[in-house]
N, CA, C and O atoms as a Tripos MOL2 file, in Angstrom:
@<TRIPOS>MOLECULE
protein
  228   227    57     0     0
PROTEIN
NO_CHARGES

@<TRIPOS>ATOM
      1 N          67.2060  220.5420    8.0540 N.3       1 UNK1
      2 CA         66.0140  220.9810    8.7420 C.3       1 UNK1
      3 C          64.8240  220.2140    8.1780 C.2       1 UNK1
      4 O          64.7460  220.1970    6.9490 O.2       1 UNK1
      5 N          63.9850  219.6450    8.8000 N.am      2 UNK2
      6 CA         62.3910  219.2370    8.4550 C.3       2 UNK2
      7 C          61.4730  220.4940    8.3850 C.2       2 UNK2
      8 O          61.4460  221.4010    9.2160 O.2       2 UNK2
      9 N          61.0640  220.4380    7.7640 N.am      3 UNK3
     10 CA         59.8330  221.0030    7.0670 C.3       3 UNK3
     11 C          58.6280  220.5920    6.8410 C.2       3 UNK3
     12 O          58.5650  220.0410    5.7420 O.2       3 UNK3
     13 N          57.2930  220.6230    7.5930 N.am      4 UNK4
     14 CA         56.0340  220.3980    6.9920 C.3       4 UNK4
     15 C          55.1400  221.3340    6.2220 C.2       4 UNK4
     16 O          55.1110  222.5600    6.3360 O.2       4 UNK4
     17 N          54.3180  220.4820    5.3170 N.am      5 UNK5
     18 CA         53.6850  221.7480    4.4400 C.3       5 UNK5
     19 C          52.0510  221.1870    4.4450 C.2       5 UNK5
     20 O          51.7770  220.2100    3.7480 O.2       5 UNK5
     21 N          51.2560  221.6870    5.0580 N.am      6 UNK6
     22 CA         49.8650  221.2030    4.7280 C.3       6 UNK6
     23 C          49.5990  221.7930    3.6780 C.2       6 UNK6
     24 O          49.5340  223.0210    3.7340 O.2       6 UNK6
     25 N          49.4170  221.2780    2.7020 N.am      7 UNK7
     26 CA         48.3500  221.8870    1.6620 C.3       7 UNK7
     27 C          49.2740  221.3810    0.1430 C.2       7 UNK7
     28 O          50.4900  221.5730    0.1150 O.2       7 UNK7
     29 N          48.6320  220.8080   -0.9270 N.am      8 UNK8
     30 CA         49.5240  220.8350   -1.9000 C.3       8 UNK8
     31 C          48.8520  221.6180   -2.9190 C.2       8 UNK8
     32 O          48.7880  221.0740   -4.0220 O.2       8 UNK8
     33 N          48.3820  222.6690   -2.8150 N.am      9 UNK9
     34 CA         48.0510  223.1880   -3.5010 C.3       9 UNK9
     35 C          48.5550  224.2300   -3.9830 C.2       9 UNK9
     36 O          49.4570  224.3470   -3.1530 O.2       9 UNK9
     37 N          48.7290  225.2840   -4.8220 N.am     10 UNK10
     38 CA         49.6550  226.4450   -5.2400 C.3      10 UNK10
     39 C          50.6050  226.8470   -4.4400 C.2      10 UNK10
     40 O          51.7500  226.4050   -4.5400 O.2      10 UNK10
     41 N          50.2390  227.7670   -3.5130 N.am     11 UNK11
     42 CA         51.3530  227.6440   -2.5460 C.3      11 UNK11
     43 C          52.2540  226.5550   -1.7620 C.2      11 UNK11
     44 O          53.4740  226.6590   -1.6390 O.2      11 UNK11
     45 N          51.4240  225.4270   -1.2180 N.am     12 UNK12
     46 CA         52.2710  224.5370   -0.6110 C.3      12 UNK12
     47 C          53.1520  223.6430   -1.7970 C.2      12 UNK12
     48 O          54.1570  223.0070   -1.4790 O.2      12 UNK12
     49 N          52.7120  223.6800   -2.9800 N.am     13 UNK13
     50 CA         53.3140  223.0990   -3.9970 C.3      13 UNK13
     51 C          54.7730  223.8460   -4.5160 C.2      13 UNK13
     52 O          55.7910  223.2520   -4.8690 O.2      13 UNK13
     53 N          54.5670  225.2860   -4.4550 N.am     14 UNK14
     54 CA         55.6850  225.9820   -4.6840 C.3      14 UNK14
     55 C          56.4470  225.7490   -3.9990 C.2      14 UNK14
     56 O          57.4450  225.1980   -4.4610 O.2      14 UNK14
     57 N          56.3930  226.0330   -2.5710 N.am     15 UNK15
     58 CA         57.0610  225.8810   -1.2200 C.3      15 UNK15
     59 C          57.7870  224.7140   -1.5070 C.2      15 UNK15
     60 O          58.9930  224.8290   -1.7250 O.2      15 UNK15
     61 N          57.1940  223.4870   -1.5490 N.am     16 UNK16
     62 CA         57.9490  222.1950   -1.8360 C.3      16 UNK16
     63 C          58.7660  221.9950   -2.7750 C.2      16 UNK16
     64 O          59.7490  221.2680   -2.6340 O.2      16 UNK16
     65 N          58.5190  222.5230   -3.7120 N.am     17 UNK17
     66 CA         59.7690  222.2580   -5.0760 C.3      17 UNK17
     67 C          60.8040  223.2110   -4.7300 C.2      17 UNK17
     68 O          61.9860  222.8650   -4.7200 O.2      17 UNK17
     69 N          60.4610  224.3100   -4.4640 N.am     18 UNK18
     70 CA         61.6530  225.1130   -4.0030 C.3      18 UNK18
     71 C          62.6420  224.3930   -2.7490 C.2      18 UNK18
     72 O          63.8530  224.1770   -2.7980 O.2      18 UNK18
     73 N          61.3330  224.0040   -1.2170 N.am     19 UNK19
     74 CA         63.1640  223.9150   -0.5720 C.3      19 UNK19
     75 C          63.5590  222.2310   -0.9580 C.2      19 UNK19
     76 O          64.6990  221.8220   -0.7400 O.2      19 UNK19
     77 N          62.7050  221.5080   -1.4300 N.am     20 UNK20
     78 CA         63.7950  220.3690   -2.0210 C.3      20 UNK20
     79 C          64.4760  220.5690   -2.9830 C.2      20 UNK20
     80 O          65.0670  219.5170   -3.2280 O.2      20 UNK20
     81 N          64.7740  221.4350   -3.7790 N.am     21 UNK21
     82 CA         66.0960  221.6810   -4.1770 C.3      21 UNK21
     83 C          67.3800  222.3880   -3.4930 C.2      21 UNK21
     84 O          68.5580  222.5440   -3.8160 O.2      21 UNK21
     85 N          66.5580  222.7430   -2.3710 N.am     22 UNK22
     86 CA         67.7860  223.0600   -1.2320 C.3      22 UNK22
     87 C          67.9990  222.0680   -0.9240 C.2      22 UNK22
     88 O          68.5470  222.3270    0.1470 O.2      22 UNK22
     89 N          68.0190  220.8210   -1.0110 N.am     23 UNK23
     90 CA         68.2330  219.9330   -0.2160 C.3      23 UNK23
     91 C          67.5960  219.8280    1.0530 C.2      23 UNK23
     92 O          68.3200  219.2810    1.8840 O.2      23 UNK23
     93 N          66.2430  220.2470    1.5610 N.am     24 UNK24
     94 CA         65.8050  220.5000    3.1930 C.3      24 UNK24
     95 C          64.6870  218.9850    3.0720 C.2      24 UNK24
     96 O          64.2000  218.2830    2.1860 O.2      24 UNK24
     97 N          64.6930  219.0510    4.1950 N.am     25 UNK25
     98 CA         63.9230  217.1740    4.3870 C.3      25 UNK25
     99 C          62.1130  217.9450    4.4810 C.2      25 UNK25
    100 O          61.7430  218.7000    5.3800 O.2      25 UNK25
    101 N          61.3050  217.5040    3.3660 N.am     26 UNK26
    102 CA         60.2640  218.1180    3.1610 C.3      26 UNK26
    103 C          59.0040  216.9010    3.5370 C.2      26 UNK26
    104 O          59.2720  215.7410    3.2240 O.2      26 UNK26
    105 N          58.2880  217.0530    3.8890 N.am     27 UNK27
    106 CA         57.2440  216.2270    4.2480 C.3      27 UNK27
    107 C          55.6870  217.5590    3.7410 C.2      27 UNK27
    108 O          55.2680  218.6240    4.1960 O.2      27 UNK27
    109 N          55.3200  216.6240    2.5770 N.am     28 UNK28
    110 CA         53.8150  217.5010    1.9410 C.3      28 UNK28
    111 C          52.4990  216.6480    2.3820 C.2      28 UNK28
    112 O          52.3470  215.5300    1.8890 O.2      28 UNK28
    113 N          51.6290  217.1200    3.2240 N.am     29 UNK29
    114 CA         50.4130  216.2660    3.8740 C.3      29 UNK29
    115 C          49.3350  217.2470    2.7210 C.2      29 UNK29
    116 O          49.6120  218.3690    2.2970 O.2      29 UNK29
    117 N          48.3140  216.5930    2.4610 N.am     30 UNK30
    118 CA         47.2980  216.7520    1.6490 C.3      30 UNK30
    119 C          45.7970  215.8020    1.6350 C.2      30 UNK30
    120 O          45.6540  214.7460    2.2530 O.2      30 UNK30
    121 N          45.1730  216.1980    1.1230 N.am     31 UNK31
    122 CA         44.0650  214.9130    1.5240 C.3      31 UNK31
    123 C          43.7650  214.3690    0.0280 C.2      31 UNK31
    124 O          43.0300  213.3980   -0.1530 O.2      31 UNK31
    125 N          44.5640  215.2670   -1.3210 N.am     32 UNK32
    126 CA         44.0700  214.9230   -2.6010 C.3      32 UNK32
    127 C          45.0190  213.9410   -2.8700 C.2      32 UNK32
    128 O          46.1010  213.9090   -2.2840 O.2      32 UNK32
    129 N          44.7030  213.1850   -3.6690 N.am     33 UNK33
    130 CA         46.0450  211.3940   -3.8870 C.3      33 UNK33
    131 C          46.5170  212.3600   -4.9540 C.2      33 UNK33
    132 O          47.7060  212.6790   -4.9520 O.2      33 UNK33
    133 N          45.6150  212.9000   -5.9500 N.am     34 UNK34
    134 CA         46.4530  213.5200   -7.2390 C.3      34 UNK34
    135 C          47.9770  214.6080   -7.3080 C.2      34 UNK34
    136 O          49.1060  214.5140   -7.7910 O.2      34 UNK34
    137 N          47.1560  215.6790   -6.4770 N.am     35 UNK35
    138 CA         47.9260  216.4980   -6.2940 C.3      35 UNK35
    139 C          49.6630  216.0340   -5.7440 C.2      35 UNK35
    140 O          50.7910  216.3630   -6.1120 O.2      35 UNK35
    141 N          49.0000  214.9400   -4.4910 N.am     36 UNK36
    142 CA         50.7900  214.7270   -4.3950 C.3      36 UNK36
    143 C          51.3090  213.7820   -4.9350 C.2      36 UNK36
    144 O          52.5340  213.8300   -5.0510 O.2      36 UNK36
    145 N          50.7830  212.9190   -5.3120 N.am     37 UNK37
    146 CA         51.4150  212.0690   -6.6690 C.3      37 UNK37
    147 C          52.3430  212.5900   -8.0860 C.2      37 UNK37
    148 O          53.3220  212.1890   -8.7150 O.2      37 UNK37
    149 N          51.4790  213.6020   -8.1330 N.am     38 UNK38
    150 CA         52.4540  215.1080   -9.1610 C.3      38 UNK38
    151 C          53.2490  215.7790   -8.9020 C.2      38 UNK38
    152 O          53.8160  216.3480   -9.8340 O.2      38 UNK38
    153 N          53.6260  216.0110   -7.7050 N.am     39 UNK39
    154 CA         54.3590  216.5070   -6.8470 C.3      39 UNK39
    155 C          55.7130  215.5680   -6.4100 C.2      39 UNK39
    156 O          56.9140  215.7130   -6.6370 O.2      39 UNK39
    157 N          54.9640  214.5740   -5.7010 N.am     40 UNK40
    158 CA         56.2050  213.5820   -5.0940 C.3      40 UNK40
    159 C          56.9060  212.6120   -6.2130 C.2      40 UNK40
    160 O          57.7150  211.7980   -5.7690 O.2      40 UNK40
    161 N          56.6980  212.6240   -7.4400 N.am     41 UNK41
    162 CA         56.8550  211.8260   -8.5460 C.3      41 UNK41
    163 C          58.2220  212.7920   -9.6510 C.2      41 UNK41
    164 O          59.1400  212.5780  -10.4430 O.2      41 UNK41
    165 N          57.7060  213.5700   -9.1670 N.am     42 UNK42
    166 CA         59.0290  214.4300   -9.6630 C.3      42 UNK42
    167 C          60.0670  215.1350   -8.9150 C.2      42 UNK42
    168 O          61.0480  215.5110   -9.5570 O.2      42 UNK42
    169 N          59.9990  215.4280   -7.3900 N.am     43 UNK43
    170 CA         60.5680  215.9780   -6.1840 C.3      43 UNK43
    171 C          61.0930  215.1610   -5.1750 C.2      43 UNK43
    172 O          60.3980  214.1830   -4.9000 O.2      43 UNK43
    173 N          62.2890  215.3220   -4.4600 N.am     44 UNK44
    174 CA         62.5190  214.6080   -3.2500 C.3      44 UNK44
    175 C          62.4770  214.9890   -2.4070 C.2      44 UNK44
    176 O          63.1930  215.8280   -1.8620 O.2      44 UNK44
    177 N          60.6520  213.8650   -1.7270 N.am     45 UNK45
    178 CA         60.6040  215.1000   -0.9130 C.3      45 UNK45
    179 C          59.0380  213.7250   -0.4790 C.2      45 UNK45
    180 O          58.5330  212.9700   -1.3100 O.2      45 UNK45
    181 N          58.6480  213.8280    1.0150 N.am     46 UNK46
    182 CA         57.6800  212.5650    1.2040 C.3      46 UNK46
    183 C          56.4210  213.4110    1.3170 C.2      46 UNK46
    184 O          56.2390  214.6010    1.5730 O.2      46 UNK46
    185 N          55.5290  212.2820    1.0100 N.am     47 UNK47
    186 CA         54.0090  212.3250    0.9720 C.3      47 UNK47
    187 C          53.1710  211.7150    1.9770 C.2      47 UNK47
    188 O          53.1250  210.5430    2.3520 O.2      47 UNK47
    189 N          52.5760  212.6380    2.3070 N.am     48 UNK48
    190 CA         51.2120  211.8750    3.2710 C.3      48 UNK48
    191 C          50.0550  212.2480    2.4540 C.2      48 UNK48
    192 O          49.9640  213.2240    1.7110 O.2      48 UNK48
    193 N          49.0600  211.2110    2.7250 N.am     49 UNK49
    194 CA         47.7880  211.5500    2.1920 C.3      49 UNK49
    195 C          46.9210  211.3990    3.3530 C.2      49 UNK49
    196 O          46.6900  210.3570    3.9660 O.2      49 UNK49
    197 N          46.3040  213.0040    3.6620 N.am     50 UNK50
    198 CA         45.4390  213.0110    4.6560 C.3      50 UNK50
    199 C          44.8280  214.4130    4.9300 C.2      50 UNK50
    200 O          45.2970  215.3730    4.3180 O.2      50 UNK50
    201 N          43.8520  214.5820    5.7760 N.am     51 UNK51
    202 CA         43.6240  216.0630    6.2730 C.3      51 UNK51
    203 C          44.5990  216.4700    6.9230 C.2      51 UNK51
    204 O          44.9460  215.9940    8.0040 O.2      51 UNK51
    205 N          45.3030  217.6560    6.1710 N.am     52 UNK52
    206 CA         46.1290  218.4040    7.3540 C.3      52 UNK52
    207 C          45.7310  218.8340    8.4620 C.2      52 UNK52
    208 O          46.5680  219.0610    9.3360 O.2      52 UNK52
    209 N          44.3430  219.0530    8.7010 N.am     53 UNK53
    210 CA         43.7020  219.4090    9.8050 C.3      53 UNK53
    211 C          43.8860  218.6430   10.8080 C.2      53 UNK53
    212 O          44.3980  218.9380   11.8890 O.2      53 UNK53
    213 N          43.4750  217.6570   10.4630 N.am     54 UNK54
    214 CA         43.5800  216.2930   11.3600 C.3      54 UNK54
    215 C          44.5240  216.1390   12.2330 C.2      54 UNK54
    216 O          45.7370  216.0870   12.0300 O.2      54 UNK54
    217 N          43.5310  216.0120   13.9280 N.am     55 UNK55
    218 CA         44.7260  215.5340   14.8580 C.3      55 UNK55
    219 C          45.3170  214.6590   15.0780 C.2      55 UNK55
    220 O          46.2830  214.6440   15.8420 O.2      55 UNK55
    221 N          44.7830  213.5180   14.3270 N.am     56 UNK56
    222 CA         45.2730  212.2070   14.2130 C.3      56 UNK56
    223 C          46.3540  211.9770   13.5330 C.2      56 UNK56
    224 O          47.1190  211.1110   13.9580 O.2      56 UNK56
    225 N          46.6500  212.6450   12.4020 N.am     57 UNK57
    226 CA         48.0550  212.5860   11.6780 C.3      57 UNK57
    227 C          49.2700  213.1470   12.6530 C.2      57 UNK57
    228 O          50.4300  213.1710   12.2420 O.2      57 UNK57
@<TRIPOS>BOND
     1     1     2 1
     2     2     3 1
     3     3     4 2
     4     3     5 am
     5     5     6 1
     6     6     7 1
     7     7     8 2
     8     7     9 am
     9     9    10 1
    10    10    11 1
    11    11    12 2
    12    11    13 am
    13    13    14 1
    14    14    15 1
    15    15    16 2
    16    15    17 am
    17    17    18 1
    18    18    19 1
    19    19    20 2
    20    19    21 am
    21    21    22 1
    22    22    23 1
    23    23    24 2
    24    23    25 am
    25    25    26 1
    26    26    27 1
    27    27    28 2
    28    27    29 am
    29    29    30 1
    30    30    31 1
    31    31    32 2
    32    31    33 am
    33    33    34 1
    34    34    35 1
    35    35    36 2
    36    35    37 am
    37    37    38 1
    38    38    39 1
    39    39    40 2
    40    39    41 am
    41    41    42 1
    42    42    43 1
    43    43    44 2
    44    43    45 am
    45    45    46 1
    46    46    47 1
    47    47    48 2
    48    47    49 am
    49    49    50 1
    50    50    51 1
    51    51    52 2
    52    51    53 am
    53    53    54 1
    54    54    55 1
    55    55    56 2
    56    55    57 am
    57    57    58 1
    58    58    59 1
    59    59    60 2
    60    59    61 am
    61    61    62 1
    62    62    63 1
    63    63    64 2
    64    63    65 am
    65    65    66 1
    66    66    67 1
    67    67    68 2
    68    67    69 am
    69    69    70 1
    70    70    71 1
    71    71    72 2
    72    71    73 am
    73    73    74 1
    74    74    75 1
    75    75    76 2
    76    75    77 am
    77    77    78 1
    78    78    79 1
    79    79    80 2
    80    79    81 am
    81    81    82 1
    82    82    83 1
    83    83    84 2
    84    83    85 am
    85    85    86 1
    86    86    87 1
    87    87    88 2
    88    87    89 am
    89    89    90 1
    90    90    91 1
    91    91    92 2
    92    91    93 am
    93    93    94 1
    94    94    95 1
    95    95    96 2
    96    95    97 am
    97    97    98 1
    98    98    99 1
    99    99   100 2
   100    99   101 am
   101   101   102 1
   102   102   103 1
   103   103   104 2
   104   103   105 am
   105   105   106 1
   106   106   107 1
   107   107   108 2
   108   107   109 am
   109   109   110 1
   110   110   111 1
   111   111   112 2
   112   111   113 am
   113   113   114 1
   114   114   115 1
   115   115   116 2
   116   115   117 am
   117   117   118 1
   118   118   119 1
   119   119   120 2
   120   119   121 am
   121   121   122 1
   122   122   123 1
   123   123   124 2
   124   123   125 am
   125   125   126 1
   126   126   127 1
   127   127   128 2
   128   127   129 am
   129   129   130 1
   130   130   131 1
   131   131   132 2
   132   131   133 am
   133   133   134 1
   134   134   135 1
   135   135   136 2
   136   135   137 am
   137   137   138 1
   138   138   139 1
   139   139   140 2
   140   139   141 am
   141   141   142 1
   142   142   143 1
   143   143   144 2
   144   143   145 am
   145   145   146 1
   146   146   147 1
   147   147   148 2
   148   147   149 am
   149   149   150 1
   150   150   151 1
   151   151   152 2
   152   151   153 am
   153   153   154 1
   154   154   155 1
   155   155   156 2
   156   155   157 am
   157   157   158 1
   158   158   159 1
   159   159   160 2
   160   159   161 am
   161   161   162 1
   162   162   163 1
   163   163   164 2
   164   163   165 am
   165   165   166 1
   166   166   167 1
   167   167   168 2
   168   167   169 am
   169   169   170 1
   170   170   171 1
   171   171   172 2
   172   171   173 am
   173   173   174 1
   174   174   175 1
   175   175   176 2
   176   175   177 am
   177   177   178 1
   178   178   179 1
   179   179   180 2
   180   179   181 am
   181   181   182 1
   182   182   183 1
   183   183   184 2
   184   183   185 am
   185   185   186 1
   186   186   187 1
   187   187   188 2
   188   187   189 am
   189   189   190 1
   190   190   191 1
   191   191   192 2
   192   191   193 am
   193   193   194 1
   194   194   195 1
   195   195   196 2
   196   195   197 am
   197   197   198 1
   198   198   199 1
   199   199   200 2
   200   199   201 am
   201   201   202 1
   202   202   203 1
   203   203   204 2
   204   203   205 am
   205   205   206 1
   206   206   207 1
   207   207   208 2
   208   207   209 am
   209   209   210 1
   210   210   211 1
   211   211   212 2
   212   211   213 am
   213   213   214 1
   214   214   215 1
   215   215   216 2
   216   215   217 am
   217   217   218 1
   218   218   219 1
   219   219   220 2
   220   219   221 am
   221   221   222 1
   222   222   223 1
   223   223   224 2
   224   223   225 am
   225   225   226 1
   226   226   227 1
   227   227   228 2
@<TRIPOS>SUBSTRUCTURE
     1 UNK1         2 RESIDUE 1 A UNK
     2 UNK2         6 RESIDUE 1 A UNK
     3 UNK3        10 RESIDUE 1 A UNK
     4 UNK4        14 RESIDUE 1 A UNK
     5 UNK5        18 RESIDUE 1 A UNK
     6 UNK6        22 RESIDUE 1 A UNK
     7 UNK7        26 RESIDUE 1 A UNK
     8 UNK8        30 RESIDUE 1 A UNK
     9 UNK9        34 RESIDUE 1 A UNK
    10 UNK10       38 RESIDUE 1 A UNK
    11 UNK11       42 RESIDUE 1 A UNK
    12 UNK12       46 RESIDUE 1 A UNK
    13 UNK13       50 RESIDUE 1 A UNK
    14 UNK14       54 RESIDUE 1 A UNK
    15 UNK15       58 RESIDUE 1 A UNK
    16 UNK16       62 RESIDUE 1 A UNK
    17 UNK17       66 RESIDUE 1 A UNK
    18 UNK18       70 RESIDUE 1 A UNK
    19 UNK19       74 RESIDUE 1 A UNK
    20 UNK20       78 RESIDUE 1 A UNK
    21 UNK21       82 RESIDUE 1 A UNK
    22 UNK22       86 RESIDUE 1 A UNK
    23 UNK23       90 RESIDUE 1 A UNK
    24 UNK24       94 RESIDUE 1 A UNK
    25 UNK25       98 RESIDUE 1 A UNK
    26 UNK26      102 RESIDUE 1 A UNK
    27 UNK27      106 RESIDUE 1 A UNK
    28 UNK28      110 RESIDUE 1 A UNK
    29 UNK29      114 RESIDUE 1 A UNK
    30 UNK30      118 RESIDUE 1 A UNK
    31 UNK31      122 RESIDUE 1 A UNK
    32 UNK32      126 RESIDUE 1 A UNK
    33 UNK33      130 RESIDUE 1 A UNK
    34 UNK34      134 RESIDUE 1 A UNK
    35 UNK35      138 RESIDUE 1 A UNK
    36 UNK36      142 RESIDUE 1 A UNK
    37 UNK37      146 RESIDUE 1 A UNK
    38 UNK38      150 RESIDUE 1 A UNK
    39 UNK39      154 RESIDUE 1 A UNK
    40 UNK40      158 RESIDUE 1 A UNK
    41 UNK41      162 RESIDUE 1 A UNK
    42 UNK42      166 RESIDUE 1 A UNK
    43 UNK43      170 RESIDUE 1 A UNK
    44 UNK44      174 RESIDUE 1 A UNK
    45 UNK45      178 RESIDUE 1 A UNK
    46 UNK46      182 RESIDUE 1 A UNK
    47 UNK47      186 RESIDUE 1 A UNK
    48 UNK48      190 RESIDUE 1 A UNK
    49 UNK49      194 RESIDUE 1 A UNK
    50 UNK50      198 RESIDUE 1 A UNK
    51 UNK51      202 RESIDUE 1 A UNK
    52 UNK52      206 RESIDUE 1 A UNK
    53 UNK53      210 RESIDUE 1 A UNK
    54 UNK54      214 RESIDUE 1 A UNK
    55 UNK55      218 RESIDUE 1 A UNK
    56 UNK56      222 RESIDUE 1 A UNK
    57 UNK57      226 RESIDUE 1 A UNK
């Protein structure tokens, strides 16, 4: 299953480490470079850097 998560922040950060260790195909959008760099550097699991808001993404 794909999974998107806007936000890498507490919650969307939890969310992500948890189902990539299920093995689930995770995609984390954020607009901070830090946050998912800390995140995607230790998790398998892809990164966007952007407003989740955004209709353009």
């Amino acid at each position: 299953m794909k999974i998107i998560i806007a936000g890498a922040y507490a919650i969307g950060t939890y969310l992500a480490k948890l189902l990539s260790r299920n093995k689930q195909d995770i995609i984390l959008i954020d607009d901070n470079a830090e946050n998912l760099e800390r995140v995607g550097r230790d998790y398998d699991l892809m990164t966007i850097e952007a407003s989740p808001t955004s209709i353009k993404l």
